[in-house]
N, C-alpha and C positions, 0 to 999 in steps of 0.2 A: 278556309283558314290555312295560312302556311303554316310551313315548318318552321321553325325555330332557326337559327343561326349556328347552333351547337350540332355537331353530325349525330346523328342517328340509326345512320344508315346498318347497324346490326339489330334495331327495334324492328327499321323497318321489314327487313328480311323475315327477324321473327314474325312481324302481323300475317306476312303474306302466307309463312307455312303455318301458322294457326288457324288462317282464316278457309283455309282447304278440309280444315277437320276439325273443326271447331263451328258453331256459328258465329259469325261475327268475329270469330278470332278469339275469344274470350269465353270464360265461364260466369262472367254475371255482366249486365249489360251494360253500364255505367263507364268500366274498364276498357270500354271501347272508343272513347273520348268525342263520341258521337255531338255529344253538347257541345263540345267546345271545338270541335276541330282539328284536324291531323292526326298523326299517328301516337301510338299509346307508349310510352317507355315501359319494357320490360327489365324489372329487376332481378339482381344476379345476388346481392346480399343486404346486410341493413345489422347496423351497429347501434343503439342507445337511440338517436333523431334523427339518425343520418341515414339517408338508400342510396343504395349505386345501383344504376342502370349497365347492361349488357355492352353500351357502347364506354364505360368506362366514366362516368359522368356522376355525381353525387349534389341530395338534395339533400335541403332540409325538409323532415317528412311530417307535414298535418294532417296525413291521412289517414295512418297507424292503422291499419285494415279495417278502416272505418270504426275506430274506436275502444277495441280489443287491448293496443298494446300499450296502458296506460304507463305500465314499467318502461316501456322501451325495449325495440325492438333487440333479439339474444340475447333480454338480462342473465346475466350469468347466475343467478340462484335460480330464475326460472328454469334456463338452460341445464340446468345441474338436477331438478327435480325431475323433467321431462328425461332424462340421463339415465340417470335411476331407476325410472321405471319400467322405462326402453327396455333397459336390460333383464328385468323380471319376465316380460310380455308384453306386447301390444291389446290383447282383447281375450276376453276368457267365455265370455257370454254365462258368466257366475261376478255373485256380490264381491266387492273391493272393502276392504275399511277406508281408505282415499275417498271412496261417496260417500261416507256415513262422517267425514272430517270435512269434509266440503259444504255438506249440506248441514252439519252442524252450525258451521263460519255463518251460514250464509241465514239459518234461522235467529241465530243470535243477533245479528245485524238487523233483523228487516219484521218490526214487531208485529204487522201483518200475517206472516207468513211463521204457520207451526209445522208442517207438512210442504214436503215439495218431491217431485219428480222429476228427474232427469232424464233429456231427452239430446237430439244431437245438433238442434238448431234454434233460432229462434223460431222461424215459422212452424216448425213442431210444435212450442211451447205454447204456441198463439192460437191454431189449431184444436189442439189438445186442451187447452182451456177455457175456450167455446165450448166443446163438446161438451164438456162438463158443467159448465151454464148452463146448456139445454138440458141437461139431463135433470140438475137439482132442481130447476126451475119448471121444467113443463115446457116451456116455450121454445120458437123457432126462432123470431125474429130477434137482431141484434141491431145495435145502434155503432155506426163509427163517423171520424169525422174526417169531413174533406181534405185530402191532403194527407193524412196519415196512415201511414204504413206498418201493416202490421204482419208481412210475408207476402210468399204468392201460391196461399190458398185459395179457392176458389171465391168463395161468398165475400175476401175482403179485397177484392181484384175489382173495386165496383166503384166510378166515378160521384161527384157530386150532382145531383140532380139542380134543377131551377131553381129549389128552396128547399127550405129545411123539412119539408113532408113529403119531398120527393121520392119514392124508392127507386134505388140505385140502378143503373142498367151496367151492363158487364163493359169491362175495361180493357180487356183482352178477348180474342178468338178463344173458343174452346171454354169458357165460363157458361154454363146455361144460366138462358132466364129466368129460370123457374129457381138455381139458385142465387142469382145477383136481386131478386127482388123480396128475397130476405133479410137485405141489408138497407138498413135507414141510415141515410148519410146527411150529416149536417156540419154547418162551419165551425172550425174550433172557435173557442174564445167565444162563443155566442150562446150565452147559460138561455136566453129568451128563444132561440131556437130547439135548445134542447127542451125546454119546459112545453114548447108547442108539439114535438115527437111525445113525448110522456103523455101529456094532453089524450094524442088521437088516437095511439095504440095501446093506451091504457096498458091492459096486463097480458099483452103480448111480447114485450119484452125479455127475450133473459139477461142481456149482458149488453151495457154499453162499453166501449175497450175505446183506449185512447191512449196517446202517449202523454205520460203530463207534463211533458218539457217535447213540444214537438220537434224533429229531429230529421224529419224528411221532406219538409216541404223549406229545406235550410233551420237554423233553429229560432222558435219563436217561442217564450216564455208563457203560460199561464197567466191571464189575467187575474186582478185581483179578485178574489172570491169564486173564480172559476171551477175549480176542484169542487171546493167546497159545497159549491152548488148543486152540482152533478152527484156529489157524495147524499146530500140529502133528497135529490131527484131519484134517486136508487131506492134509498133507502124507502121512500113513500110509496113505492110501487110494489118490491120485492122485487128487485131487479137489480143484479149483481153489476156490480161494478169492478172493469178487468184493467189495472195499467199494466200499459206495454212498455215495460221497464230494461227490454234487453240493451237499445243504448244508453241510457240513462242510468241502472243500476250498477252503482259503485262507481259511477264518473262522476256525478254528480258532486257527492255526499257518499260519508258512511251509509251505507244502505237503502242509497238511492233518493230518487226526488217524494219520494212517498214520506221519505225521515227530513229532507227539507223544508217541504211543503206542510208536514204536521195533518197529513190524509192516508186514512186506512181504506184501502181498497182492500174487496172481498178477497179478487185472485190478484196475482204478482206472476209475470213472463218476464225471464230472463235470457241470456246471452252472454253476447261479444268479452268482456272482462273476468266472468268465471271462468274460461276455458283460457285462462291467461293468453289467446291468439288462437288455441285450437279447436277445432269443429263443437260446438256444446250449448245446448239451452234446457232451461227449467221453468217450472211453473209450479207454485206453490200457494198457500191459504191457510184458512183455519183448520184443523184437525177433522173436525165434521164434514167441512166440503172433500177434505182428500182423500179422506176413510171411502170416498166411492168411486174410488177409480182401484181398477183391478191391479191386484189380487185380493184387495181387504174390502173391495165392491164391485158391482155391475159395470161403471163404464171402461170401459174396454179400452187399449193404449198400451203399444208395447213395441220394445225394439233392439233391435239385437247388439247395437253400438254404444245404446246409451249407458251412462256413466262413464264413459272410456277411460281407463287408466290413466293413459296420456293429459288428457283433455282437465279431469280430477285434479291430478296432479301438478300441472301448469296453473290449473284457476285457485287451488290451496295456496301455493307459496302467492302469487299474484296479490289474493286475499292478505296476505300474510304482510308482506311489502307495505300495500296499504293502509294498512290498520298501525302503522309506528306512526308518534308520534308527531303530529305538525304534516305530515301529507296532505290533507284537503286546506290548510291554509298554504301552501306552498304554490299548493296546482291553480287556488284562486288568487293571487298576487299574480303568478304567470300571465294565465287569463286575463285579467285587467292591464296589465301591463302594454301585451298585443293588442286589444281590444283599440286601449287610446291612444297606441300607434298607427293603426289602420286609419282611426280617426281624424285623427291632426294630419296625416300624409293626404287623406280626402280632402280637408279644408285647405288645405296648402294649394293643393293642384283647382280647387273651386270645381271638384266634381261630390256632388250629390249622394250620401253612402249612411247606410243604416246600418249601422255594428251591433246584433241581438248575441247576448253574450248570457250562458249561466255557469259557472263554473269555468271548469277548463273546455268547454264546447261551445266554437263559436260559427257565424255566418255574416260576412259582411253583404248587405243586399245595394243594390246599384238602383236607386230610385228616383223618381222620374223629378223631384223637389227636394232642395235643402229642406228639412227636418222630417221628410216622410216615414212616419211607422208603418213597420209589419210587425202586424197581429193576427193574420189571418193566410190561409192559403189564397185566397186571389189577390190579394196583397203580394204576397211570394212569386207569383205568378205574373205579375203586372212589371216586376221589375226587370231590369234591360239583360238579358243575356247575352246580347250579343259585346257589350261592356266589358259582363264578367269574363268571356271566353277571349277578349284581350287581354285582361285584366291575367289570366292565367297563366296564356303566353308569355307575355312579360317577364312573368316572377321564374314560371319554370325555365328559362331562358339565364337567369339569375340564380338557378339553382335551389328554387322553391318552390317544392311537390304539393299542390293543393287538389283539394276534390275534384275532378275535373266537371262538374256541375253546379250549379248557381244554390241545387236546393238541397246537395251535402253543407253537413256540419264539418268544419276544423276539429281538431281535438290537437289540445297539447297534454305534453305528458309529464315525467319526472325529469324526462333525459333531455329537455327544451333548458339550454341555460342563459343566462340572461344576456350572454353571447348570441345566441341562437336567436332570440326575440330582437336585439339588435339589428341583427343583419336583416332579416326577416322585415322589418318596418324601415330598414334601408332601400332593403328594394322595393318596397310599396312606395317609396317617394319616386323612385325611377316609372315604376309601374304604372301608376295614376296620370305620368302624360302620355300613356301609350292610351288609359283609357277616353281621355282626353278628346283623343284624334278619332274615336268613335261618333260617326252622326248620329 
């Protein structure tokens, strides 16, 4: 893939001393624009929608550090809370009332969840709330689904097998076998495959975990009765049911796609938008389930960062922000708006494009036929990258910062104004003849 037209040339300086002490140049590996081609812009600030890159260059940003900065990037009351508390301390490794306000917000919101713990990631929260599956349950074995990501702990680092009663073989070096064949993986959206896993492992289950608006294999919605299925495939076994809500809580909806959807899962993993951008996740439940994790029970989980002042105190006012009034109808008018921009600038150009959209989180997929759905990960997977990875060029070239992968979600925010959707679906009409020229 080339470069772009616009210079670069202090990104790419930076790649090269990152890439000396760093792997890859980068600390998560997406950021290394490996999917799409050339060198990665490093950013120097970021205002409400807007990032500028090192070489002095400014996009519009749907990346918002994949989801986190639903305010926009320096809101000044975030900016002002995180101020504040800066100046108190950074980390005491003792209680805050900032976690006991936070985790208030966020029990009132999410009628699932009486109890919750804070931790400093999402893969902690996701972790950590297995563990405690197996724990109340008895059981080893967990169910996840193809395509979805839920960290990079070991047991969920484990590809899709041939069919849906395949156990999982490890996805990475360093996974043992003996833990990747604890994990039954099956296709999202397919309630008749999960009902054939239920079937054969009976009451070896502790926890199926799923995202219920998935979010990494690009975004694909729940089918109809999907949930709901799984809710009662739980419930018939004694097998707890985990959503993995760190992107999805509080993007969605008030309180996430679990308050959308009208589905109580047992446990709730959170993330990215509590820490208003800064390092933070949680995991929460009924009072019964949390009373057994230490110190008020046996399973074990604990860490010297979590609740951080900082992180507390960014995701409270965050909280705060979008709890006034008219926010989630805001964010979905935006939403729709780009959505059937994307659209109309696809049929315009007579290239092939599926827009899966829930709220303010979207993924335009590049498909191989006019009206193809993705509902599924090999669905996701079947569609053209090498498209999208023009298709990216193009816009960032146009001063439009998108995921640099086909199977990130967009995310727009508060600070997207309908200027910004504007241009944004301007250059998707420039854009779509670059994809065009893709064999």
């Amino acid at each position: 893939m080339q470069e772009s037209g616009r210079s670069r040339k202090q990104s790419q300086a930076a790649f090269a001393k990152a890439k000396r002490v760093m792997p890859g140049g980068v600390s998560s590996p997406v950021r290394a624009f490996a999917a799409v081609g050339g060198t990665p812009i490093f950013i120097r600030e970021a205002t409400g929608c807007i990032v500028k890159d090192i070489d002095g260059h400014s996009y519009i940003d749907y990346v918002a550090s994949y989801g986190p900065l639903i305010a926009g990037h320096a809101h000044e009351r975030v900016v002002a809370a995180i101020s504040k508390a800066v100046g108190r301390g950074t980390s005491f490794g003792a209680p805050t009332e900032t976690e006991t306000l936070l985790a208030g917000e966020i029990v009132a919101a999410i009628p699932s969840v009486q109890m919750l713990r804070f931790v400093n990631s999402g893969t902690e929260a996701v972790m950590s709330a297995i563990r405690l599956a197996r724990a109340a349950t008895g059981r080893d074995k967990i169910v996840k689904c193809a395509g979805g990501y839920h960290g990079h702990a070991d047991g969920l680092l484990v590809q899709a097998g041939s069919g849906a009663l395949t156990l999982g073989t490890p996805s990475s070096p360093g996974v043992p076998a003996a833990v990747a064949a604890l994990t039954v993986v099956v296709p999202y959206n397919d309630l008749d495959a999960a009902k054939e896993v239920f079937g054969k492992y009976a009451d070896e289950l502790a926890c199926f975990i799923v995202e219920p608006v998935a979010g990494n294999m690009g975004v694909v919605p729940p089918a109809a009765g999907y949930l709901q299925g799984l809710r009662q495939l739980c419930d018939a076994r004694g097998t707890l049911l985990i959503f993995d809500e760190v992107m999805t809580g509080f993007r969605v909806a008030w309180g996430g796609a679990q308050v959308l959807y009208g589905i109580k899962p047992d446990l709730t993993c959170l993330g990215k938008i509590i820490g208003g951008g800064l390092p933070v996740g949680a995991y929460g439940g009924s009072r019964q389930l949390m009373e057994k994790i230490s110190p008020a029970g046996a399973v074990y989980q604990a860490g010297t960062l979590s609740g951080n002042p900082l992180a507390t105190s960014a995701g409270l006012e965050t909280l705060r922000i979008l709890k006034e009034p008219g926010t989630y109808e805001s964010l979905e008018q935006r939403g729709e708006a780009l959505a059937a921009g994307l659209r109309a600038a696809a049929d315009e150009a007579s290239v092939p494009l599926a827009v899966n959209r829930v709220g303010s989180m979207l993924t335009p997929f590049f498909v191989s036929h006019s009206g193809g759905a993705v509902t599924n990960y090999q669905q996701a997977t079947a569609c053209d990258a090498q498209a999208y990875a023009a298709f990216f060029h193009a816009m960032l070239e146009q001063g439009i910062f998108l995921p640099p992968s086909k199977f990130e979600a967009w995310f727009i925010g508060l600070a997207h104004g309908q200027e910004h959707i504007d241009r944004t679906i301007a250059a998707t009409k420039k854009a779509m003849k670059a994809v065009g020229r893709v064999d």
